[in-house]
Backbone as XML, in Angstrom:
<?xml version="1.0"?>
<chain id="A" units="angstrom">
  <residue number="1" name="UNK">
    <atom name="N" x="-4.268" y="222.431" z="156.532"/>
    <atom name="CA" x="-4.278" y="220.990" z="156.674"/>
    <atom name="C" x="-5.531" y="220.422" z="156.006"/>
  </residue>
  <residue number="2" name="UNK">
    <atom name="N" x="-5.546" y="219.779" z="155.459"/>
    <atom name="CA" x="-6.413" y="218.707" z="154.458"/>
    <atom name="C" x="-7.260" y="217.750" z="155.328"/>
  </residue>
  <residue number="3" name="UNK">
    <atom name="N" x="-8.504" y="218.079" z="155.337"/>
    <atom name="CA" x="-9.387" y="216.929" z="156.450"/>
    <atom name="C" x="-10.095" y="215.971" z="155.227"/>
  </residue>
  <residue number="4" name="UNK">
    <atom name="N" x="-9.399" y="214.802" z="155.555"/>
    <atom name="CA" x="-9.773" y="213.894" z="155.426"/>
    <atom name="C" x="-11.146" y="213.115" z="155.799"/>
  </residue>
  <residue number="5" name="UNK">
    <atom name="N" x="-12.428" y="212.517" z="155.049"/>
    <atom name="CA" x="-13.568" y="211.671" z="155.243"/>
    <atom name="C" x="-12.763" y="210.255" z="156.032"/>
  </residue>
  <residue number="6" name="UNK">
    <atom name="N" x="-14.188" y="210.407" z="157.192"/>
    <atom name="CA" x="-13.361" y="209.059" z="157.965"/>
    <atom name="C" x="-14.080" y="207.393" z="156.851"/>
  </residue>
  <residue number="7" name="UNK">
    <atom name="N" x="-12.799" y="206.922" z="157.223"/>
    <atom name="CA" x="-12.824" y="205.164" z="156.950"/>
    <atom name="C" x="-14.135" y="204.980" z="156.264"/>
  </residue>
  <residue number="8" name="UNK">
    <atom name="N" x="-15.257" y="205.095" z="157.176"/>
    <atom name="CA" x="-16.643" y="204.180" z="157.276"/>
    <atom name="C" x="-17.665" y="205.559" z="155.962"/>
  </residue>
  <residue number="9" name="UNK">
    <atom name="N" x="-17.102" y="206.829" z="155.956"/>
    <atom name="CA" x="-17.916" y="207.444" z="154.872"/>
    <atom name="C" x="-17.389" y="206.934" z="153.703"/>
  </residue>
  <residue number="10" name="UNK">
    <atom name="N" x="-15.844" y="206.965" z="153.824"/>
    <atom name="CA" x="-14.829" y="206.524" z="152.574"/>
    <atom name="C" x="-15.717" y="205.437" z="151.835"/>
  </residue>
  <residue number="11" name="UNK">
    <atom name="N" x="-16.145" y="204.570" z="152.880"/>
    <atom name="CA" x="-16.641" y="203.103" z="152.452"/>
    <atom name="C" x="-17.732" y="203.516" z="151.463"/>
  </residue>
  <residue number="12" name="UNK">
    <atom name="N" x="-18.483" y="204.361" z="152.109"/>
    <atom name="CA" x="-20.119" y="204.448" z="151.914"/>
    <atom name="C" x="-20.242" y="205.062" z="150.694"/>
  </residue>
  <residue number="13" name="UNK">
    <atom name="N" x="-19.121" y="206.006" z="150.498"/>
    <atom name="CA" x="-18.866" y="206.914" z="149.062"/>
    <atom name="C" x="-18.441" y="206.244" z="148.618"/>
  </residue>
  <residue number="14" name="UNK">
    <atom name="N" x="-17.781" y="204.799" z="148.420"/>
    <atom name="CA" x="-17.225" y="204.260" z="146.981"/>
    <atom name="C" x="-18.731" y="203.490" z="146.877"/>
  </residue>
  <residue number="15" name="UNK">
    <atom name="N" x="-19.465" y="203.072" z="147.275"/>
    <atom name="CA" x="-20.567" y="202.120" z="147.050"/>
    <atom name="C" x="-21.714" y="203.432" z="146.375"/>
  </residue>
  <residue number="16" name="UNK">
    <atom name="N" x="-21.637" y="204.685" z="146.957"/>
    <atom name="CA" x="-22.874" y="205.375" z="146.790"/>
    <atom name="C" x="-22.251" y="205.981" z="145.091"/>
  </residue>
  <residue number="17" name="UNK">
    <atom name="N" x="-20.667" y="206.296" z="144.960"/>
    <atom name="CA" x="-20.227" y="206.638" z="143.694"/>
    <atom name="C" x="-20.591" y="206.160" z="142.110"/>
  </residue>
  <residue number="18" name="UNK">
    <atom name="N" x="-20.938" y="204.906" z="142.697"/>
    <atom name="CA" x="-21.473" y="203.897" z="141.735"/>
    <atom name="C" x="-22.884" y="203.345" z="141.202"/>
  </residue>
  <residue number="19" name="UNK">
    <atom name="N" x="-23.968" y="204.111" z="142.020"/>
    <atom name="CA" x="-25.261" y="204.406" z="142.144"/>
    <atom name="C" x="-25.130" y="205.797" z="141.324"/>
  </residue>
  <residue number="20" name="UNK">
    <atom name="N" x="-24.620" y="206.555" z="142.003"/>
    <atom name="CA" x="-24.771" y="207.914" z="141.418"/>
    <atom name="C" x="-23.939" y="207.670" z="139.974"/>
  </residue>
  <residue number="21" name="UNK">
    <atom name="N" x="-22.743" y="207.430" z="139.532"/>
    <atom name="CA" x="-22.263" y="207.520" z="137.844"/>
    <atom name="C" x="-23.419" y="206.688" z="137.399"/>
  </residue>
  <residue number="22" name="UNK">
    <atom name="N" x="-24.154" y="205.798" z="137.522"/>
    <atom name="CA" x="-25.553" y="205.351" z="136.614"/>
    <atom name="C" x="-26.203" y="206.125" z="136.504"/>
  </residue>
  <residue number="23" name="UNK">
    <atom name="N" x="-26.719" y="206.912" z="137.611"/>
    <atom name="CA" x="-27.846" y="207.593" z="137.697"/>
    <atom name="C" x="-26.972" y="208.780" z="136.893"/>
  </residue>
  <residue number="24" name="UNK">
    <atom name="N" x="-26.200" y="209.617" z="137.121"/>
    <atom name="CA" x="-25.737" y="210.445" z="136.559"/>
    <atom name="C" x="-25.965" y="210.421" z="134.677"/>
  </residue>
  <residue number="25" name="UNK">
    <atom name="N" x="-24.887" y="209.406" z="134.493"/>
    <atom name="CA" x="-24.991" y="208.821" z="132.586"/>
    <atom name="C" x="-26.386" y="208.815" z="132.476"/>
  </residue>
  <residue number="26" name="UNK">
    <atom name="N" x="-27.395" y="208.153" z="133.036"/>
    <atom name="CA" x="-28.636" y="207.959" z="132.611"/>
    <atom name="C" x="-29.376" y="209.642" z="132.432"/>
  </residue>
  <residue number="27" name="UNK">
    <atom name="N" x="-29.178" y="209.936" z="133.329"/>
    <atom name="CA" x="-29.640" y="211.448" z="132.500"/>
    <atom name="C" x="-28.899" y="212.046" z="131.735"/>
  </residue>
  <residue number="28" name="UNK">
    <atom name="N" x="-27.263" y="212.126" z="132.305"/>
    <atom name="CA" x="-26.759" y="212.479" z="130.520"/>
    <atom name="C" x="-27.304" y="212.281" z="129.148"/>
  </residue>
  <residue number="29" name="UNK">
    <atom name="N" x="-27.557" y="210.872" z="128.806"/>
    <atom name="CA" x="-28.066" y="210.038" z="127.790"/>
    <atom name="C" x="-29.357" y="210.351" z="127.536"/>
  </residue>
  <residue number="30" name="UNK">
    <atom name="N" x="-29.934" y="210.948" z="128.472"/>
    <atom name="CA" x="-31.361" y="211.314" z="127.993"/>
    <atom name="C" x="-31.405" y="213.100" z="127.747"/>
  </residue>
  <residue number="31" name="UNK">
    <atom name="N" x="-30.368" y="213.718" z="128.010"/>
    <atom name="CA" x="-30.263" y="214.986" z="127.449"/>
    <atom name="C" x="-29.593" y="214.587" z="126.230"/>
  </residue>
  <residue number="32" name="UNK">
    <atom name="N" x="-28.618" y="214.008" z="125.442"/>
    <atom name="CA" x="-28.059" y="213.740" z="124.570"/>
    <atom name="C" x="-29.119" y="213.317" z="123.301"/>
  </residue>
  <residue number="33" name="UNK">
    <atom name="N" x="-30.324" y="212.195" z="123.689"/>
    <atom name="CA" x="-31.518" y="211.996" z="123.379"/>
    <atom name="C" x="-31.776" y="212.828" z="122.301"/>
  </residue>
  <residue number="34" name="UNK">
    <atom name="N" x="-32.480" y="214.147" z="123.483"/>
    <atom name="CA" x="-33.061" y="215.536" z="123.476"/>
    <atom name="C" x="-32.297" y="216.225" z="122.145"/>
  </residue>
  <residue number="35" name="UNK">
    <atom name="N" x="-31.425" y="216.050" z="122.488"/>
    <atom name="CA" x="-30.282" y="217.138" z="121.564"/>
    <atom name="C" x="-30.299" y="216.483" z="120.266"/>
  </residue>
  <residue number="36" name="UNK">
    <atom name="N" x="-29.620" y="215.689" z="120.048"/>
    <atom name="CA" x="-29.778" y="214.532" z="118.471"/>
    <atom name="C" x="-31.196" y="214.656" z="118.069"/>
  </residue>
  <residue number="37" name="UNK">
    <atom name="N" x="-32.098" y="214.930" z="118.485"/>
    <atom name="CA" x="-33.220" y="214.655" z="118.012"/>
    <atom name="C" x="-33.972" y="216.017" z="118.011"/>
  </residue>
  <residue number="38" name="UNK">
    <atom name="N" x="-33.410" y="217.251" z="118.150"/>
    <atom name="CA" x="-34.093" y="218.302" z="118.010"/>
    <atom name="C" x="-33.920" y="218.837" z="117.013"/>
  </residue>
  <residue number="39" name="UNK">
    <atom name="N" x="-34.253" y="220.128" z="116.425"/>
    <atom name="CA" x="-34.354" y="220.429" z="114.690"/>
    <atom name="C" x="-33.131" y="220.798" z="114.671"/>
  </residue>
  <residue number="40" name="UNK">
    <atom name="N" x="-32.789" y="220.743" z="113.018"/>
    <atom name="CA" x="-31.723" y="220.921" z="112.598"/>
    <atom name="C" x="-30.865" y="220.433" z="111.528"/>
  </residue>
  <residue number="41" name="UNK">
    <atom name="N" x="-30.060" y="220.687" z="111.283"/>
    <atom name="CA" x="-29.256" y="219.803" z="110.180"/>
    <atom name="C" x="-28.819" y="218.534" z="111.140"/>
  </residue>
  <residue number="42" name="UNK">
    <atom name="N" x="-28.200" y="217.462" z="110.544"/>
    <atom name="CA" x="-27.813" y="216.228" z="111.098"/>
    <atom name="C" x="-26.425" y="216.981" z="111.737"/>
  </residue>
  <residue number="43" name="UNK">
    <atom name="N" x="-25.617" y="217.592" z="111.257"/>
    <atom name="CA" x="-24.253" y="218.370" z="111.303"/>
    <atom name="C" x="-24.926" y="219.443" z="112.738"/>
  </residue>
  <residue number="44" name="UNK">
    <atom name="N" x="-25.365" y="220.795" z="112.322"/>
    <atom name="CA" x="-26.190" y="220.868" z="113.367"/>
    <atom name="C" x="-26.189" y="219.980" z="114.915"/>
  </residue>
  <residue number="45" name="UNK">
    <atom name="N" x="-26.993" y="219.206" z="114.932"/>
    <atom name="CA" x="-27.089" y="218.415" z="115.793"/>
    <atom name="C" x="-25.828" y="217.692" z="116.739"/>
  </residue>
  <residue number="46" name="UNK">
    <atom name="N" x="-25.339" y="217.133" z="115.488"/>
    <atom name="CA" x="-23.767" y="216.140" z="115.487"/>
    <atom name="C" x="-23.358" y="217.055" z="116.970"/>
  </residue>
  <residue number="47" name="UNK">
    <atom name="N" x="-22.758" y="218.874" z="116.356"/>
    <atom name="CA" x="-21.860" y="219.662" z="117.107"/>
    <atom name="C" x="-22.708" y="220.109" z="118.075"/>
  </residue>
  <residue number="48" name="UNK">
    <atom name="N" x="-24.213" y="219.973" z="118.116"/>
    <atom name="CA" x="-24.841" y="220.020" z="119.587"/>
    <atom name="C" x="-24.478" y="218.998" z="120.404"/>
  </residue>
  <residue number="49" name="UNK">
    <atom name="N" x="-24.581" y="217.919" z="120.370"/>
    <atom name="CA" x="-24.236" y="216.730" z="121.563"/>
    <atom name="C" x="-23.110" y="216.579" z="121.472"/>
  </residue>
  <residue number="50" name="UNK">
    <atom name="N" x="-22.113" y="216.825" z="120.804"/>
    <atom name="CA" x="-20.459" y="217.011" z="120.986"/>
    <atom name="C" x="-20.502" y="218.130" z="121.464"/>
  </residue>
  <residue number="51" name="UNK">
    <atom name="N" x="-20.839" y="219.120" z="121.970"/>
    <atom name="CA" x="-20.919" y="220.813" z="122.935"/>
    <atom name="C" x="-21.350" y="220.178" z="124.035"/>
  </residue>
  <residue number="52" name="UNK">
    <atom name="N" x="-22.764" y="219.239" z="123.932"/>
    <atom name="CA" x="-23.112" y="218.590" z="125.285"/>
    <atom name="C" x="-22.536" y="217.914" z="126.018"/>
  </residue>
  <residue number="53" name="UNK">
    <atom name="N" x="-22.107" y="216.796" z="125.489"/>
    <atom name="CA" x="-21.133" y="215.618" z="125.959"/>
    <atom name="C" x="-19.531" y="216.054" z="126.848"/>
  </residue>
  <residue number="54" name="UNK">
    <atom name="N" x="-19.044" y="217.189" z="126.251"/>
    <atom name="CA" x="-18.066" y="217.889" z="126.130"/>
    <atom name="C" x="-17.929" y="218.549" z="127.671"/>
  </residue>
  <residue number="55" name="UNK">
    <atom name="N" x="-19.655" y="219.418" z="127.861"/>
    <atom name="CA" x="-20.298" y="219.956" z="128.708"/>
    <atom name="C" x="-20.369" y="218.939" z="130.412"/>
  </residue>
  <residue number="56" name="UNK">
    <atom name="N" x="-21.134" y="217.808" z="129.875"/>
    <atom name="CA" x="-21.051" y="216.572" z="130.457"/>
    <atom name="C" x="-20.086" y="216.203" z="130.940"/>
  </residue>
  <residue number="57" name="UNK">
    <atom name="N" x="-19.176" y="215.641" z="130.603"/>
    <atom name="CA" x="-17.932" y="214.748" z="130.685"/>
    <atom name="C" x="-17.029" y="215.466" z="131.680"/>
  </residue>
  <residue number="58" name="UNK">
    <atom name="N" x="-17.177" y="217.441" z="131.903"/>
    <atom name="CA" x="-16.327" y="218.255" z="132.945"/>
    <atom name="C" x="-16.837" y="217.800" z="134.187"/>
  </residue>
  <residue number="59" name="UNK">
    <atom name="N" x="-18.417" y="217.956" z="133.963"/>
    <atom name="CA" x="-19.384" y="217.732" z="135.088"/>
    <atom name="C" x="-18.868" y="216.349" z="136.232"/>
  </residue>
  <residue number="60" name="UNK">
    <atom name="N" x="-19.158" y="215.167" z="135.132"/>
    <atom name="CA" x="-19.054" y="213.896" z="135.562"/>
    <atom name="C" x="-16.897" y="214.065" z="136.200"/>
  </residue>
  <residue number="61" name="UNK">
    <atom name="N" x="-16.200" y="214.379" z="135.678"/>
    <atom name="CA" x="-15.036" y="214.446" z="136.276"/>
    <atom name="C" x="-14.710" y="215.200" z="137.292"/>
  </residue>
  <residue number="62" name="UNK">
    <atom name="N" x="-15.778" y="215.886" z="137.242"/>
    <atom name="CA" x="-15.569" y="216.749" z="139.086"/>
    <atom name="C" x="-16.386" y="215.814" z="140.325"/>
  </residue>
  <residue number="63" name="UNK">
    <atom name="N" x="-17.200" y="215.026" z="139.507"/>
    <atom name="CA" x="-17.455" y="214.262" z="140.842"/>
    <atom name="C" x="-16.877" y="212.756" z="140.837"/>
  </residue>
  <residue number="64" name="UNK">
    <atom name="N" x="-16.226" y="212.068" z="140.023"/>
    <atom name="CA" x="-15.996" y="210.909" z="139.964"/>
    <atom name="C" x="-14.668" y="210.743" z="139.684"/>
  </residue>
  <residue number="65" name="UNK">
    <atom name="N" x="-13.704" y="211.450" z="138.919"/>
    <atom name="CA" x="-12.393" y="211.719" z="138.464"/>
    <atom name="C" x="-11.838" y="211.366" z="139.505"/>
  </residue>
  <residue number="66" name="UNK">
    <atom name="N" x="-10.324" y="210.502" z="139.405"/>
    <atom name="CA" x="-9.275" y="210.381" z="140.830"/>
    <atom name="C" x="-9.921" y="210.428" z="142.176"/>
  </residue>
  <residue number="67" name="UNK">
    <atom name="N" x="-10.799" y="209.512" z="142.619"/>
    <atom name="CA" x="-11.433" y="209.682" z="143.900"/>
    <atom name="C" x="-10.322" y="209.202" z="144.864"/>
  </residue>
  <residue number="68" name="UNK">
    <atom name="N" x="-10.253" y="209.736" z="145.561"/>
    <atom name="CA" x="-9.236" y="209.826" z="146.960"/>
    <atom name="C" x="-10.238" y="210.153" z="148.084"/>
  </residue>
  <residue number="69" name="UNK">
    <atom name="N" x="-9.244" y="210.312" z="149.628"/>
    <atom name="CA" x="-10.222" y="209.947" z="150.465"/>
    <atom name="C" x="-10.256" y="212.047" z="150.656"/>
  </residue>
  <residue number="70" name="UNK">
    <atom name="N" x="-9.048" y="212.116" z="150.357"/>
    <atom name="CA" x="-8.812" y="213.427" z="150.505"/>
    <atom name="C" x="-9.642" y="215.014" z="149.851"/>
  </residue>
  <residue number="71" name="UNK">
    <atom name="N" x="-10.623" y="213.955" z="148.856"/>
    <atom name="CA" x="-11.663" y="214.844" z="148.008"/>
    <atom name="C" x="-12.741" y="214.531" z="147.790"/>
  </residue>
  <residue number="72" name="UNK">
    <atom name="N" x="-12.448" y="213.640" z="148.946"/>
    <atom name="CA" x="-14.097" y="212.849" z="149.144"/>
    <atom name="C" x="-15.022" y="213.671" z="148.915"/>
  </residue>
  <residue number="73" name="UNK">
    <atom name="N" x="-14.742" y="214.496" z="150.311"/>
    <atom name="CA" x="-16.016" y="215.713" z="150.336"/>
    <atom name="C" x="-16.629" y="216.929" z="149.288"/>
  </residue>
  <residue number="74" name="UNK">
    <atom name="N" x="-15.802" y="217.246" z="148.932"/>
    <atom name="CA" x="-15.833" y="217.963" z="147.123"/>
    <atom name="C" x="-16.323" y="217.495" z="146.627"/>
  </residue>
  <residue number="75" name="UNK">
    <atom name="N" x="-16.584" y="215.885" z="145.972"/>
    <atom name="CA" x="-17.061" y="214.848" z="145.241"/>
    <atom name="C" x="-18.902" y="214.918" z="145.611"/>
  </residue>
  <residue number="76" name="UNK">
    <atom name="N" x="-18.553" y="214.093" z="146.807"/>
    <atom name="CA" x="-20.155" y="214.080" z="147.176"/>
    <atom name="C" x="-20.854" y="215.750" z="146.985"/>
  </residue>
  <residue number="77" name="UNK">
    <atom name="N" x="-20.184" y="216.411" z="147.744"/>
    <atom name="CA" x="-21.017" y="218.241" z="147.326"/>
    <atom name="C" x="-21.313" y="217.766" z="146.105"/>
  </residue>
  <residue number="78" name="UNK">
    <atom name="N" x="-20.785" y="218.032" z="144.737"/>
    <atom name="CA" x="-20.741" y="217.895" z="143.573"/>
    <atom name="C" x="-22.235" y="217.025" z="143.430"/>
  </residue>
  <residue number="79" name="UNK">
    <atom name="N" x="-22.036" y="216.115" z="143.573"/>
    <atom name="CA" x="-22.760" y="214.800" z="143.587"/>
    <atom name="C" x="-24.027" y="215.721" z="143.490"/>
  </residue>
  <residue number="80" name="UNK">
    <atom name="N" x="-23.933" y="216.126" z="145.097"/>
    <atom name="CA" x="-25.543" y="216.954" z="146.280"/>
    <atom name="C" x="-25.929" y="217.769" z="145.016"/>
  </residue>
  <residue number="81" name="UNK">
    <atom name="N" x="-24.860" y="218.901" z="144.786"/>
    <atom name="CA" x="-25.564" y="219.651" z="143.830"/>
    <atom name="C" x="-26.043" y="219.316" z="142.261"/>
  </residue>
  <residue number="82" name="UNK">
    <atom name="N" x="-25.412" y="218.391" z="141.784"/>
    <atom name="CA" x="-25.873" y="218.254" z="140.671"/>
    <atom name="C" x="-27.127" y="217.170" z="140.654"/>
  </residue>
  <residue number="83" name="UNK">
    <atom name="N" x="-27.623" y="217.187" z="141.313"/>
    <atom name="CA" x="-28.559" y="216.480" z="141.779"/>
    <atom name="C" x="-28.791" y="214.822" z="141.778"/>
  </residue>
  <residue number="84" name="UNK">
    <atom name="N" x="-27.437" y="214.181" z="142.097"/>
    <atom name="CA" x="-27.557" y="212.683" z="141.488"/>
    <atom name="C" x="-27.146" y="211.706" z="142.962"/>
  </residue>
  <residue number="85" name="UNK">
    <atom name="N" x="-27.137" y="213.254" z="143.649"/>
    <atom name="CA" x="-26.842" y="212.193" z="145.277"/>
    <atom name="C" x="-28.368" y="213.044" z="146.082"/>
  </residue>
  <residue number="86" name="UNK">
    <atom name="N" x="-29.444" y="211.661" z="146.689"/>
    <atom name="CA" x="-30.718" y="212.362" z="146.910"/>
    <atom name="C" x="-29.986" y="212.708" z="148.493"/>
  </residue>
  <residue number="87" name="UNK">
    <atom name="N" x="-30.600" y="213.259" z="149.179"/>
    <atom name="CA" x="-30.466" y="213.282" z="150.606"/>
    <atom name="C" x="-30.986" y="212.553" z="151.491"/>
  </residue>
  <residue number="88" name="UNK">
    <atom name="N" x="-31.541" y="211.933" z="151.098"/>
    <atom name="CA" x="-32.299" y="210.428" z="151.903"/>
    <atom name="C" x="-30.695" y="210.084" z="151.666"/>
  </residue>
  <residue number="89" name="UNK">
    <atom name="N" x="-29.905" y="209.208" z="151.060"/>
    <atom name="CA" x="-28.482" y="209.073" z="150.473"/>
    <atom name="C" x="-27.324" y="209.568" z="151.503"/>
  </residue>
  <residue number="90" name="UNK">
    <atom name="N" x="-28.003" y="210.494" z="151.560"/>
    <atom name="CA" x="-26.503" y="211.718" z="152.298"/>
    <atom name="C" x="-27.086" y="211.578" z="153.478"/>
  </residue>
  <residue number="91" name="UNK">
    <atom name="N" x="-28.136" y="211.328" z="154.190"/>
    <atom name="CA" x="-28.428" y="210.673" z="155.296"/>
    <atom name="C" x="-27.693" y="209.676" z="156.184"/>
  </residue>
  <residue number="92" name="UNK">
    <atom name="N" x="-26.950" y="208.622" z="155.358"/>
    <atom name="CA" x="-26.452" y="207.521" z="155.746"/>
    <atom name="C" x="-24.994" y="207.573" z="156.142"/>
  </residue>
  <residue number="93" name="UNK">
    <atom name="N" x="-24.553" y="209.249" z="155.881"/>
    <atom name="CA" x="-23.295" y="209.624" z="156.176"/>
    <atom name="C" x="-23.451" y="210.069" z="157.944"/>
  </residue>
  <residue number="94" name="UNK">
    <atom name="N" x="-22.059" y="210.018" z="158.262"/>
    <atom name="CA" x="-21.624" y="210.388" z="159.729"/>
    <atom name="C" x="-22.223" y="212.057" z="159.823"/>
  </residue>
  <residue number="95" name="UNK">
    <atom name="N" x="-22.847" y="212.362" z="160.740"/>
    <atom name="CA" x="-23.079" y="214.011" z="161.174"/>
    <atom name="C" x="-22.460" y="215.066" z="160.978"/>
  </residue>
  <residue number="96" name="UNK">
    <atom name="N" x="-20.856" y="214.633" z="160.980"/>
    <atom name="CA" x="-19.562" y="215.317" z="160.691"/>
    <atom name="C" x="-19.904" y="215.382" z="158.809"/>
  </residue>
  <residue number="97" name="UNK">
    <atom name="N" x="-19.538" y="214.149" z="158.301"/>
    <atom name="CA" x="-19.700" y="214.662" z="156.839"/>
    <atom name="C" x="-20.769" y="215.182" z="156.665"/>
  </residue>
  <residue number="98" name="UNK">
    <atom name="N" x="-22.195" y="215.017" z="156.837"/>
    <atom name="CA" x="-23.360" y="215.676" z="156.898"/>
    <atom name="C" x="-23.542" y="217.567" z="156.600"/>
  </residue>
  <residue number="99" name="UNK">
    <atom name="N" x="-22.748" y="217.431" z="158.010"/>
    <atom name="CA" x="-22.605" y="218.838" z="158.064"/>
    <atom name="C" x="-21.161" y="219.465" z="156.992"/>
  </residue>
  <residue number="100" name="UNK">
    <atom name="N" x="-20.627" y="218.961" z="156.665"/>
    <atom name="CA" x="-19.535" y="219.289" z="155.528"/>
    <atom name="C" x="-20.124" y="219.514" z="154.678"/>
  </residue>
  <residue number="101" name="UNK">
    <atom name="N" x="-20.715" y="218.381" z="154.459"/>
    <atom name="CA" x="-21.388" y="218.689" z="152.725"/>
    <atom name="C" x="-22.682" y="219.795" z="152.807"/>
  </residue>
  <residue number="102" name="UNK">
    <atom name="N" x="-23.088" y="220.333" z="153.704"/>
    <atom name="CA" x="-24.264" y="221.317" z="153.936"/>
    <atom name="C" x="-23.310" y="222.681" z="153.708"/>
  </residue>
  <residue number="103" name="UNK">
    <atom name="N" x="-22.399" y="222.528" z="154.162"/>
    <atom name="CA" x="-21.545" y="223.699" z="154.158"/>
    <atom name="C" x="-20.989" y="223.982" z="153.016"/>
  </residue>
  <residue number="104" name="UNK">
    <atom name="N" x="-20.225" y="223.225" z="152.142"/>
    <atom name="CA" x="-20.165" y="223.136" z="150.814"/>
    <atom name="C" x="-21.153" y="223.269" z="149.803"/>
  </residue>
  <residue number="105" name="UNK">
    <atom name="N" x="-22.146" y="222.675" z="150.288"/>
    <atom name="CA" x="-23.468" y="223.220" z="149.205"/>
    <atom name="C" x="-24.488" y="224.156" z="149.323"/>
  </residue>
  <residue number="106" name="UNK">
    <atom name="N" x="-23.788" y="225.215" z="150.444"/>
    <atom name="CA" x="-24.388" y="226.120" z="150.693"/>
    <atom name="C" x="-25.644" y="226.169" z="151.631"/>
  </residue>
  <residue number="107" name="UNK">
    <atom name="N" x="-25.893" y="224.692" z="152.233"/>
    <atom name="CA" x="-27.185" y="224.708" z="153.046"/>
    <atom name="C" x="-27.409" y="225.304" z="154.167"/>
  </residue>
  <residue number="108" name="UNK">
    <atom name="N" x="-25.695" y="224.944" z="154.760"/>
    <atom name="CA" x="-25.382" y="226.119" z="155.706"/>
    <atom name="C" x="-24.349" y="226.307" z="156.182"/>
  </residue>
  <residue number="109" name="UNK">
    <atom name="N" x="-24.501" y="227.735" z="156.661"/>
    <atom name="CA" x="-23.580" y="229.120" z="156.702"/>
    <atom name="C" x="-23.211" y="228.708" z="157.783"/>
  </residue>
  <residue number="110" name="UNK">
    <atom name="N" x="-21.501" y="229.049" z="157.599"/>
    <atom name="CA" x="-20.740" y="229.016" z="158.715"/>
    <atom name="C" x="-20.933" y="230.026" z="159.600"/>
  </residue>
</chain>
């Protein structure tokens, strides 16, 4: 059976989803930066940040792709681990998701 995030996290994750895809792109864009601008041929380069972006774009669709309430929790983990949801953040969630997402990101063992 599929456990569902209640109502009031649902809420809190579409508002916090939208903090985090900025914050997320914004460091994308500054690894992309990095890459275009490191040595190389222009070509070189080109197929580095198209490898990156490429790299990127899986990342960003595992946490933001088809959000439902039903993958809420997958999402935010994602979020936790890729470092674009702080935990001050994940604070503001119910105890129940709290402890979900600790469990999912390995903080702690069942």
């Amino acid at each position: 059976m599929e456990r569902k995030i209640s109502e009031a996290d649902w809420k809190r994750w579409r508002k916090l989803s939208q903090v985090a895809l900025e914050r997320y792109c914004e460091k994308a864009l500054a690894k992309v930066v990095v890459v275009a601008e490191d040595d190389g041929t222009a070509h070189e380069r080109y197929l580095n940040v198209w490898k990156l972006l490429r790299k990127l774009d899986r990342k960003l669709a595992e946490v933001f792709d088809n959000p439902r309430r039903s993958v809420a929790y997958a999402q935010i983990a994602q979020g936790v681990a890729a470092g674009i949801i702080k935990r001050s953040e994940l604070a503001e969630f119910s105890d129940e998701t709290q402890a979900i997402i600790d469990i999912l990101t390995g903080e702690t063992k069942l």
